[in-house]
C-alpha positions in Angstrom: 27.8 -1.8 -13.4 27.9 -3.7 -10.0 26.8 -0.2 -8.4 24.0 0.0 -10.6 22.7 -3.3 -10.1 22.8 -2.7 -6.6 20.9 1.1 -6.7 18.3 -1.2 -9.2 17.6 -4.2 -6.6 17.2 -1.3 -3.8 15.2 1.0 -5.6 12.7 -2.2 -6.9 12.6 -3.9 -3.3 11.3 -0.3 -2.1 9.1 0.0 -5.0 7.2 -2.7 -5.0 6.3 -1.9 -1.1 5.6 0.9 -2.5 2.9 -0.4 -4.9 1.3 -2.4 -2.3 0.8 0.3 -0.5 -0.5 2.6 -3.7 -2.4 -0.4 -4.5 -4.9 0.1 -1.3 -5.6 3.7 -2.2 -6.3 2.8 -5.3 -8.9 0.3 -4.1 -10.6 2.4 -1.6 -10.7 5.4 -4.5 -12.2 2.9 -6.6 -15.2 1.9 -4.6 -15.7 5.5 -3.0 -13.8 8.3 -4.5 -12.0 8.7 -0.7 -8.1 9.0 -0.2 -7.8 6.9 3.0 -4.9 8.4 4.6 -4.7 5.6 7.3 -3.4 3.2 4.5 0.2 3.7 6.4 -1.1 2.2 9.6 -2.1 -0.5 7.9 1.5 -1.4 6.8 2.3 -0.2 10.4 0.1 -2.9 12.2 1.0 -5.6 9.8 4.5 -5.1 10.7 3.6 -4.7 14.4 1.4 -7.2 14.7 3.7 -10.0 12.9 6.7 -9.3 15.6 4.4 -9.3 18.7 3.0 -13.0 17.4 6.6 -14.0 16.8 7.8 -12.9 20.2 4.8 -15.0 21.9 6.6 -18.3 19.8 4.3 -18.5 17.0 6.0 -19.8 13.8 5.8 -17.8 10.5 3.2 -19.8 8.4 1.0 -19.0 11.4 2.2 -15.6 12.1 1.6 -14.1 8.2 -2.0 -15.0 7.9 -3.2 -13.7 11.7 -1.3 -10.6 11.3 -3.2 -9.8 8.1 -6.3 -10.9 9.4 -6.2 -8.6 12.2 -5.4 -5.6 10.1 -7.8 -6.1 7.6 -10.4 -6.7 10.5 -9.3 -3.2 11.7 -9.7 -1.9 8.0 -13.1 -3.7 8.2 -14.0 -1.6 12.0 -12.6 1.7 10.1 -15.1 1.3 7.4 -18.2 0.4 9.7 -17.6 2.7 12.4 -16.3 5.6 11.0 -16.8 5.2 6.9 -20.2 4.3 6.7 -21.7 6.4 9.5 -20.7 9.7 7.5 -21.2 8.0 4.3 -23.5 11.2 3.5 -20.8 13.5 3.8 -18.4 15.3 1.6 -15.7 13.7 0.6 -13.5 16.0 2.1 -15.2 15.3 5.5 -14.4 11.8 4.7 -10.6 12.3 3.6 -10.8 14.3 7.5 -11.5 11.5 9.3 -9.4 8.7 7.3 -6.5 11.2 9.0 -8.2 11.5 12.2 -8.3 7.4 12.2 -4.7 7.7 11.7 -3.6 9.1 14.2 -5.9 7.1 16.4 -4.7 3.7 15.1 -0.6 5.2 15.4 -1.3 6.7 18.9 -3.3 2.9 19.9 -0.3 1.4 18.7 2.1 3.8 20.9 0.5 2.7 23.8 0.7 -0.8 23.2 4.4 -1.6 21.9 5.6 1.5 22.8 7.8 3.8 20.5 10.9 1.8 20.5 12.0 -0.1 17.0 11.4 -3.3 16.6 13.3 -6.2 14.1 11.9 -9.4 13.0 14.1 -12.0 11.2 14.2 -13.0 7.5 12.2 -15.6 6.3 14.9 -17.7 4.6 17.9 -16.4 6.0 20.1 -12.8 5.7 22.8 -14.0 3.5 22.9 -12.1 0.6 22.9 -13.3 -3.1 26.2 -11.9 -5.5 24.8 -11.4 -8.7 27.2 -9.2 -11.2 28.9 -7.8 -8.1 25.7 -6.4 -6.1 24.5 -7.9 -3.0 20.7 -8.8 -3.0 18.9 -9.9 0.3 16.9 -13.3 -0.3 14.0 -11.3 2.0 14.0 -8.7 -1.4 12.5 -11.8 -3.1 10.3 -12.1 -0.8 9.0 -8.5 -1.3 9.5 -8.8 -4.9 7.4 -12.5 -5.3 4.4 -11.2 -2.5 4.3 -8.1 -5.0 3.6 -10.7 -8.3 1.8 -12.6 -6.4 -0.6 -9.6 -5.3 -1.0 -8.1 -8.6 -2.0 -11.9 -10.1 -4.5 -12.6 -7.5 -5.9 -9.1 -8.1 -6.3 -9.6 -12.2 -7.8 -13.2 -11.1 -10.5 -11.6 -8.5 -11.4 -8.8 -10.8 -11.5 -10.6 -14.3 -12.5 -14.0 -13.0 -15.2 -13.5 -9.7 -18.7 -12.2 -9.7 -17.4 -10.0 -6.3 -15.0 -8.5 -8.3 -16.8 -7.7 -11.4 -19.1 -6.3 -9.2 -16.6 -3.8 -7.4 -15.7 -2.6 -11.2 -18.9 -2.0 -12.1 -19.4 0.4 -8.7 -16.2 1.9 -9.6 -17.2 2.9 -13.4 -20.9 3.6 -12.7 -22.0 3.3 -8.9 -25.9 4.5 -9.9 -25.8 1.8 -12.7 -24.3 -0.9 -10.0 -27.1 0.3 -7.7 -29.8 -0.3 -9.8 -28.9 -3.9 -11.2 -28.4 -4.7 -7.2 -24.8 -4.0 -6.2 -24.9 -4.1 -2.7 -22.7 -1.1 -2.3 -22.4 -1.1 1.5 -20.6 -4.3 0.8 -18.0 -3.2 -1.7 -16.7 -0.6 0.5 -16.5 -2.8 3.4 -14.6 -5.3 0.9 -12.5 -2.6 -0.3 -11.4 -1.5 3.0 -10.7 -5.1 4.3 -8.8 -5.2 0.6 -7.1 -2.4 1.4 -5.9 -3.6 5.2 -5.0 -6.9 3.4 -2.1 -5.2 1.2 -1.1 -2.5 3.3 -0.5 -5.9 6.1 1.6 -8.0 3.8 3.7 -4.7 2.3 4.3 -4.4 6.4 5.3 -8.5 7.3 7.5 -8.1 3.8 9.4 -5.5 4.7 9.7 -5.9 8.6 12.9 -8.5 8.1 14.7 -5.7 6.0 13.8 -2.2 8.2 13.2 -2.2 11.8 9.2 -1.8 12.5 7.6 1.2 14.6 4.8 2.5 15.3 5.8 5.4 13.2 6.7 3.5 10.3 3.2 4.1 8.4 3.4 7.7 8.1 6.0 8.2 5.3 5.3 4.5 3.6 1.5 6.0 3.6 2.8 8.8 1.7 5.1 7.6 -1.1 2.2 5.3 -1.5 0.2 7.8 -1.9 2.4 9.1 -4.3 2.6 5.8 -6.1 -1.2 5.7 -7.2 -1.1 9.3 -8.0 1.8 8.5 -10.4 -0.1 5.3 -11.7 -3.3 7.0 -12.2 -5.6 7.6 -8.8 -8.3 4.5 -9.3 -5.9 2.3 -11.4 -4.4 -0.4 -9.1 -2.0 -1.6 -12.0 -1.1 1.9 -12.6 0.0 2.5 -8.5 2.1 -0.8 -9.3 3.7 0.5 -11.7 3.9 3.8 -10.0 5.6 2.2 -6.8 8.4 0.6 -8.9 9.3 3.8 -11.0 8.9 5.9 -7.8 11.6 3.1 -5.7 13.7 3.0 -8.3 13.7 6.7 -9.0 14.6 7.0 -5.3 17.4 5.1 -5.3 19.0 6.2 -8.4 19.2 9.7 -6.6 20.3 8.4 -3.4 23.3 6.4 -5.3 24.1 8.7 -8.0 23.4 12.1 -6.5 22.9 12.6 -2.5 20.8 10.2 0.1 19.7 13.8 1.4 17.0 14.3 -1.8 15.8 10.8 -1.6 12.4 11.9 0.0 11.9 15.1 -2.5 12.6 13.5 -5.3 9.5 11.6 -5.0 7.6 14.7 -4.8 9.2 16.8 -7.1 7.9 13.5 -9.4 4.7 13.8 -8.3 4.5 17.7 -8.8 5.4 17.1 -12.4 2.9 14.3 -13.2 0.2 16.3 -11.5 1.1 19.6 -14.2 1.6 17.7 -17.0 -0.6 14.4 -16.9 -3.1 15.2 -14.0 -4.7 11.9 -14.7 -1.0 10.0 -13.6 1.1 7.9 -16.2 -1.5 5.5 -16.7 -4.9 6.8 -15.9 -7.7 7.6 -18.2 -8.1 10.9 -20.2 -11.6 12.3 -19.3 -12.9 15.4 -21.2 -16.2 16.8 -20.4 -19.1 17.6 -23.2 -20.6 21.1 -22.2 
């Protein structure tokens, strides 16, 4: 039991990084149909960003809120200088240069902290909590509370704000939101600065607990990736949910199988959701009248 409970507070600390990660594509998907492949730097500067004020002395409460400023202002230069320029194009083009702007925010990074790994302590301590035998890190609770906390403010800014309404209504009919005077320049700006906003506390969360990189983003972006695909592309409860199945699924195979299949396990999951429910667990059915 006590290795179970262990596997389960591991697999949901992962997951719900995991699910803020899926929740930025989700986001972006909403408000323009684009998979934005740099979600992972995102996490990746975040993390960065949060060390590097640390080292210069800064204490934490002052440390979390610049460190997501400056990513989602980088989310917010992505959008205008890259996004809306080509907003024309094809959405493929589009998906192209989200992984061109990858590697350009990863390689910036490189050349500014370097490649080496980087640690950042917890924000109430490292000693861990016994419950029922397992050992669980009070900086999980952190991860776990910024992840409740996230999903809350979301439902409040999409069911309670004339902004958010407003990016709902571009997501479900973008013509329609148009025409009743949706600025929709401004919701993909918002969604993107959304987007960096997530992607920079799933980083600062999980810094304390795995060492920080510049590399870090790439496979975070990825099972993130997975996690809204799982959810339901578009659905940021569904990538929530997503991110805690796909953490916990990790870790159950790590613990009960081999560490080795950890990362195609997550896959393998995704492969089967995509042939059986192509729409994710909890997306919408669509069927086409012809």
């Amino acid at each position: 039991m006590a290795d179970f409970l262990q596997f389960l507070f591991s697999g949901i600390t992962v997951g719900a990084t995991y699910a803020l990660v899926g929740l930025g594509f989700a986001i972006i998907y909403n408000a323009s149909h684009v998979i934005n492949f740099a979600q992972g730097e995102f996490v990746m500067l975040g993390g960065m960003s949060a060390v590097f004020l640390m080292h210069l002395g800064l204490p934490l409460p002052a440390v979390i809120p610049l460190a997501v400023v400056a990513t989602m202002a980088v989310g917010v230069a992505l959008e205008k200088l890259a996004i809306e320029p080509a907003r024309n194009a094809s959405v493929v083009t589009l998906i192209i240069i989200t992984i061109g702007a990858s590697i350009f925010l990863r390689g910036s990074a490189e050349v500014i902290w370097g490649r080496s790994f980087h640690s950042m302590a917890p924000f109430t301590g490292s000693e861990p909590i016994d419950i029922g035998g397992a050992a669980l890190l009070p900086q999980s609770l952190w991860v776990l509370g910024g992840t409740i906390v996230a999903v809350v403010a979301l439902k409040w800014f999409f069911g309670r704000t004339r902004t958010g309404k407003a990016m709902q209504a571009s997501a479900f009919n973008p013509y329609a939101a148009r025409l009743v005077g949706i600025d929709q320049r401004f919701i993909l700006m918002l969604s993107f600065a959304l987007s960096g906003l997530f992607g920079a506390v799933a980083g600062i969360l999980i810094a304390p607990i795995s060492l920080t990189y510049s590399g870090v983003g790439v496979m975070l972006g990825l099972k993130g990736f997975c996690a809204a695909i799982l959810g339901g592309m578009g659905n940021p409860f569904g990538a929530i949910m997503g991110g805690l199945l796909l953490g916990i699924s990790e870790a159950m195979t790590a613990g009960y199988i081999s560490s080795a299949y950890k990362d195609a396990v997550a896959f393998l999951i995704i492969l089967l959701v995509l042939f059986f429910l192509p729409s994710g667990l909890f997306g919408k059915r669509r069927t086409e009248r012809v």
